[in-house]
Backbone as CSV, one residue per row, in Angstrom:
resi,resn,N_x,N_y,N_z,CA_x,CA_y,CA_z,C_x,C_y,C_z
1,UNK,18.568,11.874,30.727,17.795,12.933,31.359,17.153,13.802,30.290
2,UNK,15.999,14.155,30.413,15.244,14.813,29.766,15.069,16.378,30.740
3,UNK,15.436,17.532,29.451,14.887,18.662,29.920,14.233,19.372,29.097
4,UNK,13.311,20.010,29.783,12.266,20.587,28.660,11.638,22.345,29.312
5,UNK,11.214,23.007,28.815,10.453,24.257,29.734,8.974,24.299,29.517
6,UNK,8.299,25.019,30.147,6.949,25.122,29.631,5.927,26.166,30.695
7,UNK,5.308,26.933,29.851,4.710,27.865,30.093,4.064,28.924,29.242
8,UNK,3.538,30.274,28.833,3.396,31.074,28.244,5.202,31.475,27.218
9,UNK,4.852,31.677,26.161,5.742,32.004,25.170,6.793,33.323,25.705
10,UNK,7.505,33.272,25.959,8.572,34.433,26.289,8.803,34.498,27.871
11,UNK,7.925,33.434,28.561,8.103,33.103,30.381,8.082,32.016,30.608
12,UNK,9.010,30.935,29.770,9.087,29.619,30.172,9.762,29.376,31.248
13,UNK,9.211,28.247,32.030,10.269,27.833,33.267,10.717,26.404,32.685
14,UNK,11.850,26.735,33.866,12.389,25.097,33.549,12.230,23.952,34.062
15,UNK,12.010,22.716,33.357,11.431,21.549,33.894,12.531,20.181,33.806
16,UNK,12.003,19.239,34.293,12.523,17.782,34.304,11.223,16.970,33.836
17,UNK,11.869,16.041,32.803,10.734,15.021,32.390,11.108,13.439,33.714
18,UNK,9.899,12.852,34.389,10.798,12.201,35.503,10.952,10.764,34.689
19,UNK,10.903,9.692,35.406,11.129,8.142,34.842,9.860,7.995,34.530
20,UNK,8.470,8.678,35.155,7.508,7.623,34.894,6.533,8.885,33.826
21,UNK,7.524,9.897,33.048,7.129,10.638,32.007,5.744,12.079,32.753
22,UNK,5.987,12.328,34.121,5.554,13.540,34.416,6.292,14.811,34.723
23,UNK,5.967,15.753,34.121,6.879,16.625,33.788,7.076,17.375,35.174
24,UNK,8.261,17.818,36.009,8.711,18.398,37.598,9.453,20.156,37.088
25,UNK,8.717,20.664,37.793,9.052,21.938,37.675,10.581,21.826,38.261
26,UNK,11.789,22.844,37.520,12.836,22.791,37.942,13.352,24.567,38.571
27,UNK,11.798,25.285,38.594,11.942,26.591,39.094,12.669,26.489,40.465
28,UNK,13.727,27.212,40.790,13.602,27.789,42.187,15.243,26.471,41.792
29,UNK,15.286,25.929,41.056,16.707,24.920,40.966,17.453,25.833,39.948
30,UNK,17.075,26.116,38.964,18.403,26.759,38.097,17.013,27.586,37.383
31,UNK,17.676,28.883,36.642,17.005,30.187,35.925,16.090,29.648,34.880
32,UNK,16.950,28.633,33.860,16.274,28.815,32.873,16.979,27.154,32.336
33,UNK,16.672,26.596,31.001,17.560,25.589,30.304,18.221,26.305,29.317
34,UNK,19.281,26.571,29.647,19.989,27.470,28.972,21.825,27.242,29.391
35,UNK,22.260,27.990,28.460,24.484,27.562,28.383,24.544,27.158,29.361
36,UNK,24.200,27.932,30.491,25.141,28.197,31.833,24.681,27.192,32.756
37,UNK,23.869,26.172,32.696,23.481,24.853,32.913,23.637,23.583,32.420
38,UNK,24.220,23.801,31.351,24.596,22.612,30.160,25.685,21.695,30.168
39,UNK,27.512,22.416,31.299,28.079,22.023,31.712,27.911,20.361,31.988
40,UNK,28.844,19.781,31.976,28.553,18.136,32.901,28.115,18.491,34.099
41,UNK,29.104,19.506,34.291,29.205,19.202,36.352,27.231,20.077,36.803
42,UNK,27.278,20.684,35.694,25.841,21.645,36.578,24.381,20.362,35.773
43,UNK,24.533,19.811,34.702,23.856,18.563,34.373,23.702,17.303,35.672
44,UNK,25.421,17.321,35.917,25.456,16.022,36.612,24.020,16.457,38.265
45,UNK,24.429,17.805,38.663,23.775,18.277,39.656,21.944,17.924,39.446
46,UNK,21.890,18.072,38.099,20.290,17.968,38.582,19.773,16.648,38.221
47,UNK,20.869,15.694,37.137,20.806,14.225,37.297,20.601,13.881,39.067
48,UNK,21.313,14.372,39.781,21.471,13.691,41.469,19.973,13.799,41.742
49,UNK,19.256,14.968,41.522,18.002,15.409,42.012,16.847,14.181,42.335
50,UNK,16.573,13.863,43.263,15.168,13.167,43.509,14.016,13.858,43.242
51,UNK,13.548,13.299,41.825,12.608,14.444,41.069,10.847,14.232,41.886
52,UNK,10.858,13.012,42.595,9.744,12.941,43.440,9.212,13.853,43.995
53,UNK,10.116,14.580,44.575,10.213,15.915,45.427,9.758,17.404,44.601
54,UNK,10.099,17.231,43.158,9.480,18.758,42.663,8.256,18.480,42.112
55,UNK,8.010,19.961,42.358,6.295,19.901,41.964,5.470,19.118,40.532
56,UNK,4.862,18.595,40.505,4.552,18.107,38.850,3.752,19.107,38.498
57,UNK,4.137,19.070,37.249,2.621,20.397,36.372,2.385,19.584,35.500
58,UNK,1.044,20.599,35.317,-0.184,19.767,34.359,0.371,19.173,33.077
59,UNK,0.270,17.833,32.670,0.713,17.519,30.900,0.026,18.263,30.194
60,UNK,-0.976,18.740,30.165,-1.664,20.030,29.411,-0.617,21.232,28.969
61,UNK,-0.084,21.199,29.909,0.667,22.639,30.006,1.487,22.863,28.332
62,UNK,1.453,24.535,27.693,2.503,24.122,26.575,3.699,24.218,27.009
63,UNK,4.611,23.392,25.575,5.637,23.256,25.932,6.781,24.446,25.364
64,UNK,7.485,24.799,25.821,7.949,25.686,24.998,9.233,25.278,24.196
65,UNK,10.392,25.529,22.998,11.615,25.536,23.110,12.703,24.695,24.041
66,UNK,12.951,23.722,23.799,14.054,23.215,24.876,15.251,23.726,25.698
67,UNK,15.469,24.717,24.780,17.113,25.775,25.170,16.251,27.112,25.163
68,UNK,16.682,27.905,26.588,16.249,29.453,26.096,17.419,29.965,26.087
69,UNK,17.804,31.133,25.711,18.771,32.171,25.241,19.444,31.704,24.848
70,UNK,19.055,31.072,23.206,19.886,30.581,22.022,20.871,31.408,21.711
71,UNK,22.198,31.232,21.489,23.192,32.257,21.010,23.271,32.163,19.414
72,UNK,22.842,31.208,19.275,23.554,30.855,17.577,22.452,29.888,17.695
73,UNK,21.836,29.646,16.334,21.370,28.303,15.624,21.995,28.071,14.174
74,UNK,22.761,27.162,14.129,23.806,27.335,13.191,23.138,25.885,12.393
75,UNK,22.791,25.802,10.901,22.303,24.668,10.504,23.101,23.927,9.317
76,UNK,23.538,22.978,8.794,23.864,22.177,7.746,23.233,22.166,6.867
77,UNK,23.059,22.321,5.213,22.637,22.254,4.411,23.152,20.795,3.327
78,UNK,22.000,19.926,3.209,22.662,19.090,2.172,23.398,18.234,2.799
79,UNK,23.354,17.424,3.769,24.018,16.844,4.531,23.368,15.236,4.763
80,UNK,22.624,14.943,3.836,22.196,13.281,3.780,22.342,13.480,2.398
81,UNK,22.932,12.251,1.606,23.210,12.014,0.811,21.870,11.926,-0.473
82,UNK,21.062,10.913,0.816,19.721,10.756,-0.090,19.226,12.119,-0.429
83,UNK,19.071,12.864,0.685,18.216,14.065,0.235,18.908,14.829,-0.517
84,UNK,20.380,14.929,-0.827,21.225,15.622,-1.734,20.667,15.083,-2.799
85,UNK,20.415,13.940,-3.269,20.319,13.333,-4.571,18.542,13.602,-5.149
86,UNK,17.916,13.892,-3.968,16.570,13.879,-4.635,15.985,15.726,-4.864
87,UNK,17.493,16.443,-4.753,17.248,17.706,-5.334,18.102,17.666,-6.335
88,UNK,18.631,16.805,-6.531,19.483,17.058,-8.004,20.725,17.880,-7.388
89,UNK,21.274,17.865,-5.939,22.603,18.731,-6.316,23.384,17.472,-6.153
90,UNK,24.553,18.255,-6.646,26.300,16.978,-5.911,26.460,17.188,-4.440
91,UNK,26.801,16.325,-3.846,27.404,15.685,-2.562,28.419,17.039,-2.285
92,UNK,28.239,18.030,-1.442,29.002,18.566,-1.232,30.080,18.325,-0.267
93,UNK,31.349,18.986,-0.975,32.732,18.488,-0.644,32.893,18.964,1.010
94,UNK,32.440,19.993,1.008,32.348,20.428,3.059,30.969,21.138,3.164
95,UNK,31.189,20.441,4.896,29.395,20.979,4.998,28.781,22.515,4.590
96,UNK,27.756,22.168,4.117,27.186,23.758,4.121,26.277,24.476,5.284
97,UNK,27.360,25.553,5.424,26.908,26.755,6.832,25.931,27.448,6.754
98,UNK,24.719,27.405,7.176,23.978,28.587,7.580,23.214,28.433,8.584
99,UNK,22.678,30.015,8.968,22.155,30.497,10.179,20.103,30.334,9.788
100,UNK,19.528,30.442,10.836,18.678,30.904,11.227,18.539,32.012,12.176
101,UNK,17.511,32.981,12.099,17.780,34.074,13.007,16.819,33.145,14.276
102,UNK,17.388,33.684,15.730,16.925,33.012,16.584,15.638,33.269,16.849
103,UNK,14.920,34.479,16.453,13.673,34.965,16.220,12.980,33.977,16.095
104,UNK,13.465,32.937,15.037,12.512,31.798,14.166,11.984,30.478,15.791
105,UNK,12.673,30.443,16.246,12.764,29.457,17.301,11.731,29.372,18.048
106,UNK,10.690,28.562,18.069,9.186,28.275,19.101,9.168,27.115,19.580
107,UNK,8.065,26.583,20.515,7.658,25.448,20.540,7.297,24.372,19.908
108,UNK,7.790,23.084,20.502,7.486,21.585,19.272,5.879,22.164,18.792
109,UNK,5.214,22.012,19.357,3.745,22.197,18.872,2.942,23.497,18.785
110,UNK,3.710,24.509,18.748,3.229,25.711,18.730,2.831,26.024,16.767
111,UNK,2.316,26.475,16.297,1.311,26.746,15.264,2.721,27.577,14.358
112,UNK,2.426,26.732,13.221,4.111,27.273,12.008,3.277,28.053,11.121
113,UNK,3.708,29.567,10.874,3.409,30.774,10.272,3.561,30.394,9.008
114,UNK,2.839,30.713,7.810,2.961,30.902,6.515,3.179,32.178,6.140
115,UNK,4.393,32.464,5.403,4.513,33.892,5.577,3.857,34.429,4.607
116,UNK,4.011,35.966,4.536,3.073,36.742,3.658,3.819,36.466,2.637
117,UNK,2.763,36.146,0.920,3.115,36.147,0.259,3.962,34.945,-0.611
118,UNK,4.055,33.754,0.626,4.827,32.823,0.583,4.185,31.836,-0.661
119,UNK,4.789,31.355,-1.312,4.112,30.435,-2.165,5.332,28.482,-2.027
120,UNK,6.205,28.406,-1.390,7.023,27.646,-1.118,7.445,27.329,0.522
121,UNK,6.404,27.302,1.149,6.946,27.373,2.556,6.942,25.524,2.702
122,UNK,8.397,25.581,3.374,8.382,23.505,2.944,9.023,23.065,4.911
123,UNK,8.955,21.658,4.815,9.313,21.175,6.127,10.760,20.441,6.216
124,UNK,11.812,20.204,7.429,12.695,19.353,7.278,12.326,18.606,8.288
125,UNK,12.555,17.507,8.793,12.520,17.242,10.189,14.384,16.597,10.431
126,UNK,14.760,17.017,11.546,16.536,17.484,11.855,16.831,16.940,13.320
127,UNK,17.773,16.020,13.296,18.690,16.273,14.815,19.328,17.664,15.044
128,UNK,18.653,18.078,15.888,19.472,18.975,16.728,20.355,18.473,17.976
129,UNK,21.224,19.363,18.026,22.741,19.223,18.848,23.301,20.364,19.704
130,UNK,22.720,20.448,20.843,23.036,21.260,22.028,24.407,21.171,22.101
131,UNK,25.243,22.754,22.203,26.284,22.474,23.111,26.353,22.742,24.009
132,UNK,27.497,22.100,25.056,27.348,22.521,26.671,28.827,23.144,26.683
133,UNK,29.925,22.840,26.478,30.962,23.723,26.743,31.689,24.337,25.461
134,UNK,32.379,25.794,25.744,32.897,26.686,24.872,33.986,25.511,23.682
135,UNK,33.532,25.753,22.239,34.155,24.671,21.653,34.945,25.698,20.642
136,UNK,36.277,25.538,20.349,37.237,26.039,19.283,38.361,25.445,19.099
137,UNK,38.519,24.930,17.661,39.763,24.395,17.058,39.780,22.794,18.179
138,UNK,38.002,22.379,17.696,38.056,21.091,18.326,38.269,19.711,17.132
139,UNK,39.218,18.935,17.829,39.171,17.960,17.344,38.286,16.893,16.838
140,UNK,38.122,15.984,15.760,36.568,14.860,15.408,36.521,14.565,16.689
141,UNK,37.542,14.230,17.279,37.367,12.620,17.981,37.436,12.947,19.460
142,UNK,37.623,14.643,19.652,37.218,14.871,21.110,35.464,16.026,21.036
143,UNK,35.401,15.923,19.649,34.002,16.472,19.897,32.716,16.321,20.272
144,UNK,32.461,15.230,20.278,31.247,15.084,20.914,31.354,15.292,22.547
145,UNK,32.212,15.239,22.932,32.411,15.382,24.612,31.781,16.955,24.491
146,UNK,31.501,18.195,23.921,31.093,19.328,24.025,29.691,19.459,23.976
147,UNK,29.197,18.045,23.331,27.820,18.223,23.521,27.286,18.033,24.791
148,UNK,26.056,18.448,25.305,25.281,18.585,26.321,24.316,17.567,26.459
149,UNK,23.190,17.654,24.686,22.667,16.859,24.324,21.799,17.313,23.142
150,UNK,20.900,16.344,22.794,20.206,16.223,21.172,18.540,16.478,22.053
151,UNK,18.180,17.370,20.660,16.674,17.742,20.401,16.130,17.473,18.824
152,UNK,14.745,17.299,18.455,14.189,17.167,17.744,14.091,18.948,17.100
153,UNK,14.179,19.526,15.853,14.186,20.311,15.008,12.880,19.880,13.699
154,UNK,12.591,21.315,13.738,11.909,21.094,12.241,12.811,22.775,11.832
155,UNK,13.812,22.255,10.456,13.994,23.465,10.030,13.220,24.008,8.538
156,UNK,11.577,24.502,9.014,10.866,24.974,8.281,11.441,25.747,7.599
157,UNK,11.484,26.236,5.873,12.171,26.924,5.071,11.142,26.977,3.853
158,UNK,11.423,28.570,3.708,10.450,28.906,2.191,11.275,28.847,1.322
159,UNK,10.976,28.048,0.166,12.300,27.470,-0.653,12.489,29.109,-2.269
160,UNK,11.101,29.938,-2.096,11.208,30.347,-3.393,12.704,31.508,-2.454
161,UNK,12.031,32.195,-0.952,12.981,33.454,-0.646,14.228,32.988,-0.186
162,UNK,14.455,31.205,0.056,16.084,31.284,-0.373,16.560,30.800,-0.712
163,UNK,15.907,30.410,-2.115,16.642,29.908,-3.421,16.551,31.324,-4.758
164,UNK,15.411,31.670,-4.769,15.012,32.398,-6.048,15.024,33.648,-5.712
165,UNK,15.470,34.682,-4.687,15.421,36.100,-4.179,16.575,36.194,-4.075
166,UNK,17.459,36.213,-4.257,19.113,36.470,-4.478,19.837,36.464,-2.753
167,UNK,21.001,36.726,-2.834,21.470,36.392,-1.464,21.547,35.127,-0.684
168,UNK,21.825,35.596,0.746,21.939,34.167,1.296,20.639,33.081,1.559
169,UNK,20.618,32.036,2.167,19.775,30.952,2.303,19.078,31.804,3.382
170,UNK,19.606,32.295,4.390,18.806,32.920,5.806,17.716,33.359,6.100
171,UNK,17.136,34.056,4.475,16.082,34.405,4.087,14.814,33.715,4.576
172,UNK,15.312,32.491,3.728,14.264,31.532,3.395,14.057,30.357,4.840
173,UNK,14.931,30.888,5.737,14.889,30.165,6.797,14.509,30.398,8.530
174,UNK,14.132,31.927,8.009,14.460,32.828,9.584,12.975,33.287,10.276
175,UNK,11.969,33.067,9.149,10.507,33.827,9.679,10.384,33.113,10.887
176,UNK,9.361,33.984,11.579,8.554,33.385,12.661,8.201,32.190,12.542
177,UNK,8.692,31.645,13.538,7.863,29.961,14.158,8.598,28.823,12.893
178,UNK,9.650,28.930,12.421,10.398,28.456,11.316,11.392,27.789,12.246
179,UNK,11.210,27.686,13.419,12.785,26.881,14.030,11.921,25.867,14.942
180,UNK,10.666,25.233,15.284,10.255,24.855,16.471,11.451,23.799,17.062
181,UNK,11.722,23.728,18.340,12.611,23.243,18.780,12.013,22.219,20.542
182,UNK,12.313,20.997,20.152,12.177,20.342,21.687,10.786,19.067,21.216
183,UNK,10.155,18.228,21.863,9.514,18.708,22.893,11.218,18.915,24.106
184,UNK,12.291,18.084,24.046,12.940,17.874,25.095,14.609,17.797,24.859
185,UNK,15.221,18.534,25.511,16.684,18.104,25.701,17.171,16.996,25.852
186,UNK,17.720,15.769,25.370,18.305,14.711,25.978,19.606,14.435,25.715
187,UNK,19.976,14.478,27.498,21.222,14.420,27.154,22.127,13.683,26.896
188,UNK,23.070,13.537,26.138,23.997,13.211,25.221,24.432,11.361,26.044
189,UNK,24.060,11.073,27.291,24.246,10.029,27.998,23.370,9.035,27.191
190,UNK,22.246,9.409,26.628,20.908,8.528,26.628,20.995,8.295,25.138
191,UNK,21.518,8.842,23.993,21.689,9.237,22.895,23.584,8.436,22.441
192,UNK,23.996,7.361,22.846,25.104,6.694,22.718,25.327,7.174,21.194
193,UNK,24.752,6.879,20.110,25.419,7.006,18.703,24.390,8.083,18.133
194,UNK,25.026,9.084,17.896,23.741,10.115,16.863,23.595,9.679,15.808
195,UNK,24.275,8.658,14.937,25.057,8.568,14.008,23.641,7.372,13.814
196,UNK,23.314,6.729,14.527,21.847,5.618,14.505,20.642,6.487,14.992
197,UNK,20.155,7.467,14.897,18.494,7.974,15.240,17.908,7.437,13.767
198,UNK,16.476,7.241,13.740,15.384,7.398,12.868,14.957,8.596,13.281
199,UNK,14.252,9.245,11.832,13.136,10.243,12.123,12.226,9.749,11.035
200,UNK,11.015,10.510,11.198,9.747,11.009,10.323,8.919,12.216,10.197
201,UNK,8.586,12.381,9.377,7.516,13.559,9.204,6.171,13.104,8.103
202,UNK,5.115,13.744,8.643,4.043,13.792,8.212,3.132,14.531,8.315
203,UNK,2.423,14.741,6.922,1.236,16.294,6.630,0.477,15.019,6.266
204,UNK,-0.502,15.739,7.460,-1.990,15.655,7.414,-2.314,13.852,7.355
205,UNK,-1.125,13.341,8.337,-1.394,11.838,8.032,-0.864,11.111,6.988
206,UNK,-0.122,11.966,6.061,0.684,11.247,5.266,2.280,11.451,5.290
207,UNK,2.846,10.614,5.523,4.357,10.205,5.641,5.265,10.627,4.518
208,UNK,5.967,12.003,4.441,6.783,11.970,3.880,8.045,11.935,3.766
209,UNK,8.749,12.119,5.237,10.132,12.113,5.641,9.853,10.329,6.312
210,UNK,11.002,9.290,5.957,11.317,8.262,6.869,12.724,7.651,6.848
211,UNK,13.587,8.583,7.475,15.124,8.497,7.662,15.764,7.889,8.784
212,UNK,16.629,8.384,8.410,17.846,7.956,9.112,19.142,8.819,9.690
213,UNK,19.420,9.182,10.456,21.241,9.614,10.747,22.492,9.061,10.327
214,UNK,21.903,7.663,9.741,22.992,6.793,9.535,23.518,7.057,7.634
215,UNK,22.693,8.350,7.442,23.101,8.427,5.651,23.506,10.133,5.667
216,UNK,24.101,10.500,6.803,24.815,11.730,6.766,25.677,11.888,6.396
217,UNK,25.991,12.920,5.279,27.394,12.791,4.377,28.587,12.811,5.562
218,UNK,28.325,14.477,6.195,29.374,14.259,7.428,28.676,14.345,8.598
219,UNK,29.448,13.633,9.718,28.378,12.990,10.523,28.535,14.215,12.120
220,UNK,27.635,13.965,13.060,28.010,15.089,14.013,29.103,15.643,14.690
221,UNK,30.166,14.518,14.881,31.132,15.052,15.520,32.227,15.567,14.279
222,UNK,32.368,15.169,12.759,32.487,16.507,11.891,32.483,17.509,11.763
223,UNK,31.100,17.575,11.856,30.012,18.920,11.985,30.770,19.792,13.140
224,UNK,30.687,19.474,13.835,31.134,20.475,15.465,32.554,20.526,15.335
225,UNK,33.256,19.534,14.851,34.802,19.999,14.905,34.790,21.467,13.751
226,UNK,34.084,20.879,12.423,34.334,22.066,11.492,34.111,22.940,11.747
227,UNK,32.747,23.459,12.452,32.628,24.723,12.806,33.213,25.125,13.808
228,UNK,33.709,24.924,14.536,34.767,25.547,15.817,35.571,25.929,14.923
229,UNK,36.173,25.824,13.672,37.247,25.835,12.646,36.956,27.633,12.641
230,UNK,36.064,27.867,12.166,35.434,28.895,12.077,34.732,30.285,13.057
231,UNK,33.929,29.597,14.139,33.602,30.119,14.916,33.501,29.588,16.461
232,UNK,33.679,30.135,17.359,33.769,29.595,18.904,32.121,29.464,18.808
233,UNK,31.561,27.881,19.186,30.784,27.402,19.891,30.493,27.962,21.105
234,UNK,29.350,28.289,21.612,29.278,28.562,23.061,28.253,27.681,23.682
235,UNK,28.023,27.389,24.886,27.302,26.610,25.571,25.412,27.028,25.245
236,UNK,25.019,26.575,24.572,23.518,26.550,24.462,22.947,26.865,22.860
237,UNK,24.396,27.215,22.487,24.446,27.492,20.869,23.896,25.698,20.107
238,UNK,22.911,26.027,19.386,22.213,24.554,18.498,22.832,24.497,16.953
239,UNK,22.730,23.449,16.897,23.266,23.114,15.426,22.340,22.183,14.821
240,UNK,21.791,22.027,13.805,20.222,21.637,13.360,21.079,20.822,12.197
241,UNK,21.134,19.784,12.095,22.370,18.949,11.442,22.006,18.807,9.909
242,UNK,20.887,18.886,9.416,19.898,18.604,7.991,19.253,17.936,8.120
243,UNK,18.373,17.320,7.194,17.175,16.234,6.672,17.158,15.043,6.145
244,UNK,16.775,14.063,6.522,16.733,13.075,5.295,15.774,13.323,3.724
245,UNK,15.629,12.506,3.435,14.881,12.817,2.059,13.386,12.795,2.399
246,UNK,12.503,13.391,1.340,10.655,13.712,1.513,10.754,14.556,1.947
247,UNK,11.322,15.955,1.554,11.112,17.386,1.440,9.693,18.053,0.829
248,UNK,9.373,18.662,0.546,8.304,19.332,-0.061,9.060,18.883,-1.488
249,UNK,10.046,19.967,-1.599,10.474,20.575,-2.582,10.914,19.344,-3.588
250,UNK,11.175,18.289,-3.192,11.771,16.533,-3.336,10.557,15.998,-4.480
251,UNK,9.473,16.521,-4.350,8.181,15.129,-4.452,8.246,15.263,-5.586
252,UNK,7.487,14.216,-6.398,7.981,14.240,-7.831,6.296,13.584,-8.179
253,UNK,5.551,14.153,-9.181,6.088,14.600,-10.346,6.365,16.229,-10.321
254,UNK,5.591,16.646,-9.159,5.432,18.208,-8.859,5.749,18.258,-7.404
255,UNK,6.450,19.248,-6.441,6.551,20.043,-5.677,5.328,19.823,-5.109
256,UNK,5.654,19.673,-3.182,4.320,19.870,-2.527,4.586,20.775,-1.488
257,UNK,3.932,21.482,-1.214,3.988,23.013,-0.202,3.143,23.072,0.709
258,UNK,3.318,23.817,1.676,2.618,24.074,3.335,1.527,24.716,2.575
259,UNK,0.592,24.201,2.642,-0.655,25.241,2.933,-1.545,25.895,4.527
260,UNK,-2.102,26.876,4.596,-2.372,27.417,5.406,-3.964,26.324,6.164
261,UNK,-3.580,25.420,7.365,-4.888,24.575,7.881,-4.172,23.190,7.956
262,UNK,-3.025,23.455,7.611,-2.338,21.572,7.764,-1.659,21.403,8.970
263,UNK,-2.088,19.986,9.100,-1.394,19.468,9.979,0.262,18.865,10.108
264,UNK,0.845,19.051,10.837,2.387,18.382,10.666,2.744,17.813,11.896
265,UNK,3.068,16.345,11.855,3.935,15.828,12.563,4.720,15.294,12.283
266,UNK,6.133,15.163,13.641,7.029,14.468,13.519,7.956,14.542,14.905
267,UNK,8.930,13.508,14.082,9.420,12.402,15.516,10.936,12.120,15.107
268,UNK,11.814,12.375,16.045,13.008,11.888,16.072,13.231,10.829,16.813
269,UNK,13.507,9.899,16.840,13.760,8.551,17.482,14.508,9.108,19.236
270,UNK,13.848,8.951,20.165,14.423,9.031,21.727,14.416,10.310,22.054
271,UNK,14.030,11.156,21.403,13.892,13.190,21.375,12.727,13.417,21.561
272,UNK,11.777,12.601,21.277,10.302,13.040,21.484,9.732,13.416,19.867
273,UNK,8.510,13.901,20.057,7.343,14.075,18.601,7.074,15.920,19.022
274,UNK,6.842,15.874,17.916,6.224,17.381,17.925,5.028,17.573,16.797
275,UNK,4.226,18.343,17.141,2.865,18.426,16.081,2.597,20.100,15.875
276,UNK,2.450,20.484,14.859,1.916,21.584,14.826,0.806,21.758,13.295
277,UNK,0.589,22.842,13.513,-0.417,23.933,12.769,-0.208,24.951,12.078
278,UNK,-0.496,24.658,10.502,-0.010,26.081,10.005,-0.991,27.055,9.995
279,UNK,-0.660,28.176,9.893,-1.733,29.522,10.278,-0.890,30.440,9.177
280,UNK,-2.023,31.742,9.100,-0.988,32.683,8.184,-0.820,33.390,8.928
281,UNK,0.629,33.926,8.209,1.652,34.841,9.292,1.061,35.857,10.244
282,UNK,1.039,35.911,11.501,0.789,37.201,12.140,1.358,38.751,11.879
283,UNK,0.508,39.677,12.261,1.580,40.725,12.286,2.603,40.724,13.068
């Protein structure tokens, strides 16, 4: 099952993608795609749905964010081996934690801000990992049962404000339009091994991300046990797992960076594609 929202930015409704890929308004069925829907039993409810019956809206329409009222976007750093190796760090011994502020979070194809001043603004393309129920002091091997389901991520990051400005990574990860998320929710039924997705990314027609899930140091249901270690999971809270390799920051002989007029796409294998536009930062 595919869920997705779409509408004006800050009044998305919620939708169903059907079998034959037209998108069914899910207004007037549940508030929003959000925790308190993510459950099996409130999933299983709109799996039953004969989507014939809800209204279709226009494929024109934008799309917004897959999850609204993100609690947490909690991301992995350094977590494919390849891409560990083509920045020159070591294989770290446990995953690395950080946040994005949820601020950052837009639409697959909504237009990615260059911030003021930015001279390093770079791309990841990421499995994301919905949860659906409250997760703490969870086990590997009963964790994936907490997921809901997987979305496509780009965790856009300016590498000079959080590597070279002191402090944490959050910096460099939190501006506007730095999280686009979706086109679609899918849930965790349709998605058998996370552990096998492909992705890609590409500026302006040229291919620089072409990965894999299958070269994750630690793999998702890791990921979610460790952090429950730490902090209670809540239902709609995302976890943006890392990158494969063909970073900006990666290319060799020199560094390649977002400029302001490029194009970006990319694609997670069974999550859908997302395209956007860089622009300079708004006020």
């Amino acid at each position: 099952m595919k869920l997705l929202r779409y509408g004006e930015q800050g009044s998305e409704k919620p939708a169903i993608l059907d079998d034959n890929g037209v998108i069914r308004s899910l207004a007037g069925v549940v508030g929003d795609i959000e925790g308190s829907i993510l459950s099996d039993e409130e999933l299983g409810k709109l799996k039953a749905l004969d989507t014939s019956t809800l209204p279709a809206i226009n494929a024109d329409v934008r799309i917004g964010a897959c999850v609204g009222n993100v609690g947490k976007l909690i991301c992995i750093g350094l977590n494919y081996s390849d891409h560990a190796a083509e920045t020159g760090m070591p294989i770290p011994e446990e995953p690395i934690v950080f946040s994005k502020a949820t601020t950052s979070i837009c639409g697959p194809n909504d237009d990615i801000e260059i911030p003021k001043n930015s001279v390093k603004t770079d791309w990841e393309v990421e499995l994301g990992v919905v949860i659906g129920k409250r997760a703490k002091y969870v086990a590997k091997e009963e964790a994936l049962d907490y997921v809901a389901g997987y979305c496509a991520v780009n965790d856009v990051s300016e590498r000079e404000f959080q590597a070279e400005r002191g402090g944490q990574w959050i910096k460099g990860k939190s501006h506007d339009t730095f999280a686009p998320m979706g086109p679609w929710l899918v849930t965790r039924d349709e998605v058998p091994d996370p552990q096998n997705v492909a992705m890609w990314l590409e500026i302006d027609g040229k291919r620089y991300q072409d990965g894999t899930t299958g070269t994750m140091i630690f793999d998702v249901a890791t990921v979610i046990s460790y952090l429950s270690n730490f902090m209670t999971l809540m239902p709609g809270d995302v976890i943006s797992t890392g990158t494969p390799p063909g970073v900006g920051m990666g290319v060799k002989p020199e560094p390649v960076y977002l400029k302001v007029g490029q194009k970006i796409e990319m694609e997670v294998e069974g999550l859908g594609r997302q395209s956007q536009m860089t622009i300079n930062a708004r006020p």
